[in-house]
N, C-alpha and C positions, 0 to 999 in steps of 0.2 A: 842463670837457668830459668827465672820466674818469669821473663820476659818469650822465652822460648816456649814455656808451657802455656803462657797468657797465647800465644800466637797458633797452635797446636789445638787448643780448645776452639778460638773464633774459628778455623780450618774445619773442624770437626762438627761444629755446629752448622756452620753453611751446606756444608757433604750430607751432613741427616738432613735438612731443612730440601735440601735438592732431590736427593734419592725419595724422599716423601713423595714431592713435586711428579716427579717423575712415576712412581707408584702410583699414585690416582689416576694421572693421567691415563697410565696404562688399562685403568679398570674403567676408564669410563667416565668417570667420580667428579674430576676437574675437567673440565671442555673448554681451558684458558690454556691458549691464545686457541679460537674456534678450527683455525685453518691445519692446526699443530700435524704433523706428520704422526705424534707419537698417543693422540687421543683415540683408545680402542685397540691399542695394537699390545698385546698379551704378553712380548718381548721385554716391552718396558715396566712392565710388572719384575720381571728378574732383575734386570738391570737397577730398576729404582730399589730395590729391597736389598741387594746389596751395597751400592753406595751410602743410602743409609745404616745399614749395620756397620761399614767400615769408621762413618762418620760417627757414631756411636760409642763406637769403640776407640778410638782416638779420643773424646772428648772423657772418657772412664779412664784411658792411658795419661792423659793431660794432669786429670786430677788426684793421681795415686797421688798418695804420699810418699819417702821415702823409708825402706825398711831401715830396723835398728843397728 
């Protein structure tokens, strides 16, 4: 199973790392790649914000412990 939660976590931190990505873009904030469809556009402010909290939450699911 430490193998599956090691893989769960890296999963979950690229998802936050992306949804971020995609958050900025959305606002404005990042203007990489200049031509982006998704620079400015208010949609992706949603969409980034919850990939990142799924990502989030996955990498907090990865690191539970086991209960007693």
């Amino acid at each position: 199973m430490g193998a599956l939660k090691g893989i769960a976590a890296i999963v979950g931190i690229v998802a936050a790392m992306m949804g971020s990505l995609f958050l900025l873009q959305g606002l404005g904030v990042v203007r990489w790649p200049s031509d982006s469809f998704m620079v400015g556009n208010r949609d992706w402010v949603l969409y980034g914000a919850i990939i990142a909290l799924a990502g989030g939450l996955l990498v907090a699911l990865a690191n539970r412990r086991p209960g007693p």
